[in-house]
HTML snippet that shows the backbone in 3Dmol.js (N, CA, C, O; Angstrom):
<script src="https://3Dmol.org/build/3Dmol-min.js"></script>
<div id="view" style="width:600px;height:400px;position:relative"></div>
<script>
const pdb = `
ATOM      1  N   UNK A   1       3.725  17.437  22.243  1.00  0.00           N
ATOM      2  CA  UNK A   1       4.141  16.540  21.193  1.00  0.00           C
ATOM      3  C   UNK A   1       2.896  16.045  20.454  1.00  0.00           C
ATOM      4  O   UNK A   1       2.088  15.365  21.086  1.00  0.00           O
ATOM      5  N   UNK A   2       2.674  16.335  19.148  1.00  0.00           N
ATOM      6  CA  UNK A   2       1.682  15.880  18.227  1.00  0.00           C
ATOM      7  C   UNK A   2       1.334  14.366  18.384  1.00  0.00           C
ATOM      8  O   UNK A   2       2.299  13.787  18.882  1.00  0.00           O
ATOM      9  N   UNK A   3       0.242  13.485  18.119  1.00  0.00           N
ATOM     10  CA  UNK A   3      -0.026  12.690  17.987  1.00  0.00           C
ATOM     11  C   UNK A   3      -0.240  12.116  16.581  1.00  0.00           C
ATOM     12  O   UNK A   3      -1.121  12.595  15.866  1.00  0.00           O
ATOM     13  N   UNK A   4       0.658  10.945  16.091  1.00  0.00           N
ATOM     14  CA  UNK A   4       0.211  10.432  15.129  1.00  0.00           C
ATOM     15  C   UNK A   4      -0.752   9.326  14.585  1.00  0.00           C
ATOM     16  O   UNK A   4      -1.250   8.444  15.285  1.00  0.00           O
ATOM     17  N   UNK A   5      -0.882   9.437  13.692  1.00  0.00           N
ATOM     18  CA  UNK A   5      -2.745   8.456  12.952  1.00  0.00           C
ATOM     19  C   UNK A   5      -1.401   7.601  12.296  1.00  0.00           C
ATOM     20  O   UNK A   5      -0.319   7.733  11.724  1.00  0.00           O
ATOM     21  N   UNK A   6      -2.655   6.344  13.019  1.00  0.00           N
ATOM     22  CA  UNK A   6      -1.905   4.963  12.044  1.00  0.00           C
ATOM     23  C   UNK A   6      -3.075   4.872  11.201  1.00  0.00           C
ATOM     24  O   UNK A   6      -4.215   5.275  11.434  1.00  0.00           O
ATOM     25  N   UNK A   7      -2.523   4.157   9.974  1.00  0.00           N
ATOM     26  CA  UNK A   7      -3.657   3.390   8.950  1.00  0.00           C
ATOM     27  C   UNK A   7      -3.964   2.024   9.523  1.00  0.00           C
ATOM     28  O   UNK A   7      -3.166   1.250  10.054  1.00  0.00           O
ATOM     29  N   UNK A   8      -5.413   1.846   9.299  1.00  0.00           N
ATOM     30  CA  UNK A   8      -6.142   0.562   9.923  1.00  0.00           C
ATOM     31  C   UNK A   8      -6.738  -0.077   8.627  1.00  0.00           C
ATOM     32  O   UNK A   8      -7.665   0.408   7.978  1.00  0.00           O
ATOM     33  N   UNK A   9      -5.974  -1.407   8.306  1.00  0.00           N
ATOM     34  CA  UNK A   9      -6.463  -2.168   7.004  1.00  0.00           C
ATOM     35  C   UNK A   9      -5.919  -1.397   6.208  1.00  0.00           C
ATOM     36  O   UNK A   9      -4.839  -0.916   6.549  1.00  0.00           O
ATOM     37  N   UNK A  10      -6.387  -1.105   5.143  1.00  0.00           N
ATOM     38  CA  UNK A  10      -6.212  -0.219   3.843  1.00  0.00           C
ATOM     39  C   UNK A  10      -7.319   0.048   3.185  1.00  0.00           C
ATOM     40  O   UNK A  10      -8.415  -0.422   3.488  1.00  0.00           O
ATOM     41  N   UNK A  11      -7.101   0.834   2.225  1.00  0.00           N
ATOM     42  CA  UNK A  11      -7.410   1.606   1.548  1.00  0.00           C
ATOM     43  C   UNK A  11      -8.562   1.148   0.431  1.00  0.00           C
ATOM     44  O   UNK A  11      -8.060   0.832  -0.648  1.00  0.00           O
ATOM     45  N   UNK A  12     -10.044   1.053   0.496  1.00  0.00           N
ATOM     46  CA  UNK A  12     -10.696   0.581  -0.477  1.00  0.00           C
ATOM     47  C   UNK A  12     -11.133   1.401  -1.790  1.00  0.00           C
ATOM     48  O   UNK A  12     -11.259   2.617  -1.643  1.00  0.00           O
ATOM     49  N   UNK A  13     -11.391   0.818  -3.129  1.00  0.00           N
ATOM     50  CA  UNK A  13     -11.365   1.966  -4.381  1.00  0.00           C
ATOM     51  C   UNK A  13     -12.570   0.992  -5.033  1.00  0.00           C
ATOM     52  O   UNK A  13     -12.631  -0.220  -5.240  1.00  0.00           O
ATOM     53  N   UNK A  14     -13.521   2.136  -5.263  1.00  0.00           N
ATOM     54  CA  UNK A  14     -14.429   1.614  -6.325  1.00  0.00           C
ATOM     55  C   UNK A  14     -14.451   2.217  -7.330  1.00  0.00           C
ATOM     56  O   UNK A  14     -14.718   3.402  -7.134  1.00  0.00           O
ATOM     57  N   UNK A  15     -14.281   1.941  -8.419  1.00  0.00           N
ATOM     58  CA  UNK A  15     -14.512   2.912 -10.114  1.00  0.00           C
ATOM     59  C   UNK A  15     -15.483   1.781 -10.901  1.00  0.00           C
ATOM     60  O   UNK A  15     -15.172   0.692 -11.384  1.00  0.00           O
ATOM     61  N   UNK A  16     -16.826   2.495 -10.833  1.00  0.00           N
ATOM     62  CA  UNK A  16     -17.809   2.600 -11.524  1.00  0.00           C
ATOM     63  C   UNK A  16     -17.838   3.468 -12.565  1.00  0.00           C
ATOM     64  O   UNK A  16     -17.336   4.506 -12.135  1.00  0.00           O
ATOM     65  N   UNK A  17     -18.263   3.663 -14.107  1.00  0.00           N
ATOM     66  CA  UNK A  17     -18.350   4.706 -15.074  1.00  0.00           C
ATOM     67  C   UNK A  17     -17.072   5.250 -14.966  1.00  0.00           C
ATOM     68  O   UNK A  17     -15.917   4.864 -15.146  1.00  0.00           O
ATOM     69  N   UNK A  18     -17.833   6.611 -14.498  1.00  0.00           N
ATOM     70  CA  UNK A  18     -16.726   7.812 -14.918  1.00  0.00           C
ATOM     71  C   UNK A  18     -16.937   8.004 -13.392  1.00  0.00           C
ATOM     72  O   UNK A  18     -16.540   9.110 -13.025  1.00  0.00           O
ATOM     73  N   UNK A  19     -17.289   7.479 -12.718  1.00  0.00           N
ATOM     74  CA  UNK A  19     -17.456   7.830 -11.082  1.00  0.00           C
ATOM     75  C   UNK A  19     -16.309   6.992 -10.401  1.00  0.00           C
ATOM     76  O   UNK A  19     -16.306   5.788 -10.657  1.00  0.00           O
ATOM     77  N   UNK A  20     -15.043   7.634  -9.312  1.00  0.00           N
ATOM     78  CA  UNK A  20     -14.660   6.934  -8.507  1.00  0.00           C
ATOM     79  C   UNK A  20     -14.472   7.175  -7.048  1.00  0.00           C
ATOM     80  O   UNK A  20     -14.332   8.300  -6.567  1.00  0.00           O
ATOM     81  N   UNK A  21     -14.475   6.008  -6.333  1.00  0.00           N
ATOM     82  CA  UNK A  21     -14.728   6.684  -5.096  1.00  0.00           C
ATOM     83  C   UNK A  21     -13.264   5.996  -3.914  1.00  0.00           C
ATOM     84  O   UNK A  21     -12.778   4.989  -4.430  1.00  0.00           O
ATOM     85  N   UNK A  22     -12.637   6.336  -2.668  1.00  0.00           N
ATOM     86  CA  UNK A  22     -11.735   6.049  -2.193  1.00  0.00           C
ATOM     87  C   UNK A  22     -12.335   6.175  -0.317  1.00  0.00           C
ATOM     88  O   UNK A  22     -12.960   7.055   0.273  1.00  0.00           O
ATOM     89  N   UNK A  23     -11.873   5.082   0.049  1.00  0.00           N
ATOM     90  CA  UNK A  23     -12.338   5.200   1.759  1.00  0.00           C
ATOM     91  C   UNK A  23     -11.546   4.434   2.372  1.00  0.00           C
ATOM     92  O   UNK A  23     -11.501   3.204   2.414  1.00  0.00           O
ATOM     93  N   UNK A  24     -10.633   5.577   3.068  1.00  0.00           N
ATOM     94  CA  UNK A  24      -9.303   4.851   4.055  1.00  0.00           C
ATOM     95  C   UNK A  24      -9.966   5.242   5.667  1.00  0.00           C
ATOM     96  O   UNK A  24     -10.659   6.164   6.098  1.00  0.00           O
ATOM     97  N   UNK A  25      -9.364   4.051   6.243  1.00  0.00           N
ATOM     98  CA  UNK A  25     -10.066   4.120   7.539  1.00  0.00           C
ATOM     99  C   UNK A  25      -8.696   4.638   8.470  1.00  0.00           C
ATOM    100  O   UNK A  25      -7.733   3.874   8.411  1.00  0.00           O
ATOM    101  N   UNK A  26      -8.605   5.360   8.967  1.00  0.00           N
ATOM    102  CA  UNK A  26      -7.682   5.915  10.400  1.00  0.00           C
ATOM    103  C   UNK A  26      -8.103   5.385  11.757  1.00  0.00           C
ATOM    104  O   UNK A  26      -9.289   5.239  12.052  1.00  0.00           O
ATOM    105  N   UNK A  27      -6.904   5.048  12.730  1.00  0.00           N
ATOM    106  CA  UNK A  27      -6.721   5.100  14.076  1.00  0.00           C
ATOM    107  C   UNK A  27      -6.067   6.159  14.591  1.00  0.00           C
ATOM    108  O   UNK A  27      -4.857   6.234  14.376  1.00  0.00           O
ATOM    109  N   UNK A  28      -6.659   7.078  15.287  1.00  0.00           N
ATOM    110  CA  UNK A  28      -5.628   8.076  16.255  1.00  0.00           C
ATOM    111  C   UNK A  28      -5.944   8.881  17.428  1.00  0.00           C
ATOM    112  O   UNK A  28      -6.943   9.570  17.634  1.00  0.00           O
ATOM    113  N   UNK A  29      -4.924   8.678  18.159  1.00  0.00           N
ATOM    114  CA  UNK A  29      -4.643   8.062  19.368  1.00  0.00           C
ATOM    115  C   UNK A  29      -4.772   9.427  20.436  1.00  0.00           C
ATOM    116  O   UNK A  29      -3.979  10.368  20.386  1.00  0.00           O
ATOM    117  N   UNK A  30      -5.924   9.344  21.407  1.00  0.00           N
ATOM    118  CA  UNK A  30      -6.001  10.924  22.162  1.00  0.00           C
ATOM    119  C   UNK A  30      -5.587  10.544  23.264  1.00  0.00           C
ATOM    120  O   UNK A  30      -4.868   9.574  23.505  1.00  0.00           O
ATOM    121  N   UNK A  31      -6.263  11.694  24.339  1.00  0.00           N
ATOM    122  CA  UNK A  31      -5.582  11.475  25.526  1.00  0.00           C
ATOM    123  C   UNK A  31      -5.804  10.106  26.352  1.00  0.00           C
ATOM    124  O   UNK A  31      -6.836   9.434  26.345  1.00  0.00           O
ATOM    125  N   UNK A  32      -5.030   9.930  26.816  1.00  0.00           N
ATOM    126  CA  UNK A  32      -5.012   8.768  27.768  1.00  0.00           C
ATOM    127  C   UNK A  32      -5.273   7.032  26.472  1.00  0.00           C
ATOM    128  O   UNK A  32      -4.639   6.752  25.455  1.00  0.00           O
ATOM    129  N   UNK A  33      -6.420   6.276  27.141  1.00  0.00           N
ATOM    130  CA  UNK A  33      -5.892   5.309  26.181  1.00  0.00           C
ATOM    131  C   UNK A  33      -7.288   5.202  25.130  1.00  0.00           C
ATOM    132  O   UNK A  33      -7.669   4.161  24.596  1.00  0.00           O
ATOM    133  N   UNK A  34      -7.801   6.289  25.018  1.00  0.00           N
ATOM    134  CA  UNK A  34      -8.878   6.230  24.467  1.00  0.00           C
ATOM    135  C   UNK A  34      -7.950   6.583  22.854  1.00  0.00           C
ATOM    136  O   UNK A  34      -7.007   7.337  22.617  1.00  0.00           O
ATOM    137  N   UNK A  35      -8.824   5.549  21.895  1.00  0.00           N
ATOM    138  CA  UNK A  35      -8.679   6.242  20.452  1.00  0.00           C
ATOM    139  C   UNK A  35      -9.458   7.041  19.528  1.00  0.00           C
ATOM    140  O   UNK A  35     -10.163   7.913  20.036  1.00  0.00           O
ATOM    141  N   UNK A  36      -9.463   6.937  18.515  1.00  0.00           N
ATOM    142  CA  UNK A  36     -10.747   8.000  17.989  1.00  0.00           C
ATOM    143  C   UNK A  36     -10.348   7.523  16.511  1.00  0.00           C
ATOM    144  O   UNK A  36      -9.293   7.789  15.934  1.00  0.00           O
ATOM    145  N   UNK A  37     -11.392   6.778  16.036  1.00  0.00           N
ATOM    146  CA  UNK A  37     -11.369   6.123  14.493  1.00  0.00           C
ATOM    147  C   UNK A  37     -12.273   7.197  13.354  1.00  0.00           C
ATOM    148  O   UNK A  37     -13.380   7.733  13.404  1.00  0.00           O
ATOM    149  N   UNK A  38     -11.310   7.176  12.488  1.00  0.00           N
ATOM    150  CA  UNK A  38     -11.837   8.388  11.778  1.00  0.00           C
ATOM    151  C   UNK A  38     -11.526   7.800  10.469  1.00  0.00           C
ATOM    152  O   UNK A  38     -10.488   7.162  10.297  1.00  0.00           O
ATOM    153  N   UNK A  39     -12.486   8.014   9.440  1.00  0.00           N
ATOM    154  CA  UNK A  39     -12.695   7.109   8.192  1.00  0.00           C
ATOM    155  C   UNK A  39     -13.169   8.899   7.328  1.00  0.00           C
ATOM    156  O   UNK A  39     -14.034   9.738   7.581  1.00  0.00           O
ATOM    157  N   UNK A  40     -11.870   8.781   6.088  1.00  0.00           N
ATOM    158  CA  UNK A  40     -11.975   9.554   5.460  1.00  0.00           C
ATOM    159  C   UNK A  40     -12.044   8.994   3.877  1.00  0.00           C
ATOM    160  O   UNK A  40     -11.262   8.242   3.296  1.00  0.00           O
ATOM    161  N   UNK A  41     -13.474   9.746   3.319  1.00  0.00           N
ATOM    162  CA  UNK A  41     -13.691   9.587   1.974  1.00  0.00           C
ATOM    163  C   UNK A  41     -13.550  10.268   0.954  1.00  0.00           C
ATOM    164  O   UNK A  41     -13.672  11.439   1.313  1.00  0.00           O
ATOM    165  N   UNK A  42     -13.331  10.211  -0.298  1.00  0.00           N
ATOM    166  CA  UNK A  42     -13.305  10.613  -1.631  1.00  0.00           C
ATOM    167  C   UNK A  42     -13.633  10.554  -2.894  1.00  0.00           C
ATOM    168  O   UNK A  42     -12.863  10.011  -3.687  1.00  0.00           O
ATOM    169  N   UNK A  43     -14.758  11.067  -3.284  1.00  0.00           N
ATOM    170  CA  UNK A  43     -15.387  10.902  -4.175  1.00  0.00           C
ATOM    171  C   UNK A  43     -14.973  11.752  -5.689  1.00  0.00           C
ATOM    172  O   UNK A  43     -15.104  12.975  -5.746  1.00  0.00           O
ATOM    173  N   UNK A  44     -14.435  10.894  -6.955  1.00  0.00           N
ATOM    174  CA  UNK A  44     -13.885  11.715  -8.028  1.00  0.00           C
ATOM    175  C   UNK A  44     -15.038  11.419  -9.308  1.00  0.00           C
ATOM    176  O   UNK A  44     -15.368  10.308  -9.725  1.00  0.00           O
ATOM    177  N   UNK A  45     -15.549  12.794  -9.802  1.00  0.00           N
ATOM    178  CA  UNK A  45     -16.629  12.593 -10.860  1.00  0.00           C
ATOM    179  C   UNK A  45     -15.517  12.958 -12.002  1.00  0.00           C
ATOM    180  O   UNK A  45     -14.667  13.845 -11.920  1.00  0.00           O
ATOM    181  N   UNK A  46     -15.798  11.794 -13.400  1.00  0.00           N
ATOM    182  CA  UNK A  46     -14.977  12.846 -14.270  1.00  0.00           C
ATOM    183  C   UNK A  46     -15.982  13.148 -16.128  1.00  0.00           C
ATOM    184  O   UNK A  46     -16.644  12.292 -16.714  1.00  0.00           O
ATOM    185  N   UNK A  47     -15.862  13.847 -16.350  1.00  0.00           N
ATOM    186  CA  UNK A  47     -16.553  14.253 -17.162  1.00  0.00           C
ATOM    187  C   UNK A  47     -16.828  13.519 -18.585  1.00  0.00           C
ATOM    188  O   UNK A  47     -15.866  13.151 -19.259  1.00  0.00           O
ATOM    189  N   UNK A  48     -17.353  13.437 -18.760  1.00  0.00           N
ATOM    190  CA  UNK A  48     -17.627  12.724 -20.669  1.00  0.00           C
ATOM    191  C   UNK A  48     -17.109  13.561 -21.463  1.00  0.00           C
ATOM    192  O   UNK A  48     -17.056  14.790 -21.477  1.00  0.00           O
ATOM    193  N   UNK A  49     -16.693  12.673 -22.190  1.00  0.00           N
ATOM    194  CA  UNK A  49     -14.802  13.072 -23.503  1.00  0.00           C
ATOM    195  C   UNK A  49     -15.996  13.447 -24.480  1.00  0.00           C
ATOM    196  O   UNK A  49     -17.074  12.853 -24.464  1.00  0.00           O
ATOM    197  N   UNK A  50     -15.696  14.466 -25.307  1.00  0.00           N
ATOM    198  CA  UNK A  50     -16.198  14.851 -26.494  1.00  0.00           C
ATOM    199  C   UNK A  50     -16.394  14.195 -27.656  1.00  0.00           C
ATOM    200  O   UNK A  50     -17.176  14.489 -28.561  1.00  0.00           O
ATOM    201  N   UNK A  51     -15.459  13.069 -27.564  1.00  0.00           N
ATOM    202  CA  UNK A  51     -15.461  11.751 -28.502  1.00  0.00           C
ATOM    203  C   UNK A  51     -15.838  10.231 -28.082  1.00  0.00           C
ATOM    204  O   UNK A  51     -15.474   9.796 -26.990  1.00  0.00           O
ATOM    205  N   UNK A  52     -16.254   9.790 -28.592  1.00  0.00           N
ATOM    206  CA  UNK A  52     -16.485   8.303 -28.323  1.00  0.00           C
ATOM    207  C   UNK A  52     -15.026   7.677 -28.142  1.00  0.00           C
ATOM    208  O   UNK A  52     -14.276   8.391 -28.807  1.00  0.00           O
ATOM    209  N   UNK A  53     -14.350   6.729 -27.577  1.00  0.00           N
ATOM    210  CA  UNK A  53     -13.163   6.169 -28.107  1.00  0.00           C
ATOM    211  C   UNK A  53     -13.086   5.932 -28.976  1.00  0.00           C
ATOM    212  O   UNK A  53     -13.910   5.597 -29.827  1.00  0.00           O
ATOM    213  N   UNK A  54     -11.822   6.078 -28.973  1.00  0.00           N
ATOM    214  CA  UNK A  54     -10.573   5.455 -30.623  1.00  0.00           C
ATOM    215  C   UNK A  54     -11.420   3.906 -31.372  1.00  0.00           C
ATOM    216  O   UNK A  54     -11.807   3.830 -32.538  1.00  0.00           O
ATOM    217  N   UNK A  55     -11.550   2.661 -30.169  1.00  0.00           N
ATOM    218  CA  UNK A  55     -12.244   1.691 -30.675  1.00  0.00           C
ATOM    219  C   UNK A  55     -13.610   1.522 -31.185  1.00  0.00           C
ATOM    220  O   UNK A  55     -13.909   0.711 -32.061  1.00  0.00           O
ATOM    221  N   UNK A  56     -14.549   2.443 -30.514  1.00  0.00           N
ATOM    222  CA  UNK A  56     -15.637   2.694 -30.877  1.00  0.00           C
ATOM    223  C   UNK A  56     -15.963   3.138 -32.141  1.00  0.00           C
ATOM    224  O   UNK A  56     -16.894   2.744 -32.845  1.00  0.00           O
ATOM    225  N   UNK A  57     -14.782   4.348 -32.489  1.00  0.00           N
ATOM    226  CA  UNK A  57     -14.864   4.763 -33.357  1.00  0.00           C
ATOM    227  C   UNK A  57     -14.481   3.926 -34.733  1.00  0.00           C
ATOM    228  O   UNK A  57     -15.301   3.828 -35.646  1.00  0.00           O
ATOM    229  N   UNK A  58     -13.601   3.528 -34.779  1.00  0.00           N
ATOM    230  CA  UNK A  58     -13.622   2.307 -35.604  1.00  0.00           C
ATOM    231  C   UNK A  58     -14.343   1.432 -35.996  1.00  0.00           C
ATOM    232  O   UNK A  58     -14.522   1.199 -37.192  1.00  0.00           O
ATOM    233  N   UNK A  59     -15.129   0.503 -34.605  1.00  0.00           N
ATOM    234  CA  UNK A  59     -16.232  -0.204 -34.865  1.00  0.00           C
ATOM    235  C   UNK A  59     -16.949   0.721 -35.932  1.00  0.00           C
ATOM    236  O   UNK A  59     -16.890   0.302 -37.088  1.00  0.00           O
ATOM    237  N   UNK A  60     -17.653   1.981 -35.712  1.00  0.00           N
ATOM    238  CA  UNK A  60     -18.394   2.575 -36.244  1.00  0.00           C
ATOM    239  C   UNK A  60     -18.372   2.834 -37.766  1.00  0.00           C
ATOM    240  O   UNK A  60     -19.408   2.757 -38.426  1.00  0.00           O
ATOM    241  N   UNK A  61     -17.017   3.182 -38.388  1.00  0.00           N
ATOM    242  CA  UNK A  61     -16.468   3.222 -39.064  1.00  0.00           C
ATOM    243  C   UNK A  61     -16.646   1.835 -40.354  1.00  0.00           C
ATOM    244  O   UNK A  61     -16.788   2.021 -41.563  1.00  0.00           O
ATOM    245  N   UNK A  62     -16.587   0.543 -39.673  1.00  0.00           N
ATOM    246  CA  UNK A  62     -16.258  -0.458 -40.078  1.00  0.00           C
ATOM    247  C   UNK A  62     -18.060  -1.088 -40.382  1.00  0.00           C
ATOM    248  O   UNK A  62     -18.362  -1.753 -41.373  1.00  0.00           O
ATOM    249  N   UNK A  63     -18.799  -0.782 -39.558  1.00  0.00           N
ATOM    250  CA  UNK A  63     -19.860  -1.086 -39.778  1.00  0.00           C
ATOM    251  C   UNK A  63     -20.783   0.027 -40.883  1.00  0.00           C
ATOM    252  O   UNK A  63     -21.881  -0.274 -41.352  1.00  0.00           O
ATOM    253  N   UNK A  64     -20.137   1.196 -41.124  1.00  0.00           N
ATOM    254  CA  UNK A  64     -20.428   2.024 -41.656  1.00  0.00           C
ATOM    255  C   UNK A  64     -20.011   1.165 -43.852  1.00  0.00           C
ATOM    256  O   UNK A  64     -20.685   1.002 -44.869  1.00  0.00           O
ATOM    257  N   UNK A  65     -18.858   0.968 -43.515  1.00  0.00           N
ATOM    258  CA  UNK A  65     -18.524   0.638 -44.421  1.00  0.00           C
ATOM    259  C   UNK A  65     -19.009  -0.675 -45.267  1.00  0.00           C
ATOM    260  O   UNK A  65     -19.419  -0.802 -46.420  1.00  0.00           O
ATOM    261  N   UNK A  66     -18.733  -1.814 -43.950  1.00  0.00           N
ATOM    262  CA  UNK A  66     -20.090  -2.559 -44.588  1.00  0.00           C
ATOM    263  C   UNK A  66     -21.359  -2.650 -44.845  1.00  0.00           C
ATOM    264  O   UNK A  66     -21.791  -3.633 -45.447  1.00  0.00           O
ATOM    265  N   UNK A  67     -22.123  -1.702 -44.457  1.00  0.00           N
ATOM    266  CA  UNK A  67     -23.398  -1.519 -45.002  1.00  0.00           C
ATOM    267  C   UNK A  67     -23.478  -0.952 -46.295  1.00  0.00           C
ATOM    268  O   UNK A  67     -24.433  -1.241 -47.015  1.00  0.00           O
ATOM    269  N   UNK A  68     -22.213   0.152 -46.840  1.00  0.00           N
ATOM    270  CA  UNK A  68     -22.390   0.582 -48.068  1.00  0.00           C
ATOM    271  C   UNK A  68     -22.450  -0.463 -48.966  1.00  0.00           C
ATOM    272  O   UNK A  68     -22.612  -0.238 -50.165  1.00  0.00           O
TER     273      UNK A  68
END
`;
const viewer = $3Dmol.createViewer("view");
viewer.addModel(pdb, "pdb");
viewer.setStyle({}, {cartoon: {color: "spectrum"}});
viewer.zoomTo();
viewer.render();
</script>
């Protein structure tokens, strides 16, 4: 019969930039009464958009215009 992993606490998330990262901690349970804590991470890079944002772009736009 398989042994199942409980979740211990939850689940922490950091998003910095375009960088995010995820680290859930596990309890699970071996033979006899020993456990075995196992902390699994995830790290998501995501790439730079070809455009500045929509708002940026505007700002830009707007400051463009008042200088003419």
């Amino acid at each position: 019969m398989p042994s199942t992993s409980s979740l211990m606490g939850s689940a922490t998330r950091y998003i910095s930039g375009r960088n995010a990262m995820q680290t859930v901690y596990w309890i699970r349970p071996t033979d006899g009464n020993q456990h075995k804590f196992l902390k699994l991470s995830k790290t998501c890079n995501f790439q730079k958009g070809s455009k500045p944002p929509r708002n940026v772009q505007e700002m830009q736009h707007r400051t463009q215009f008042y200088d003419n």
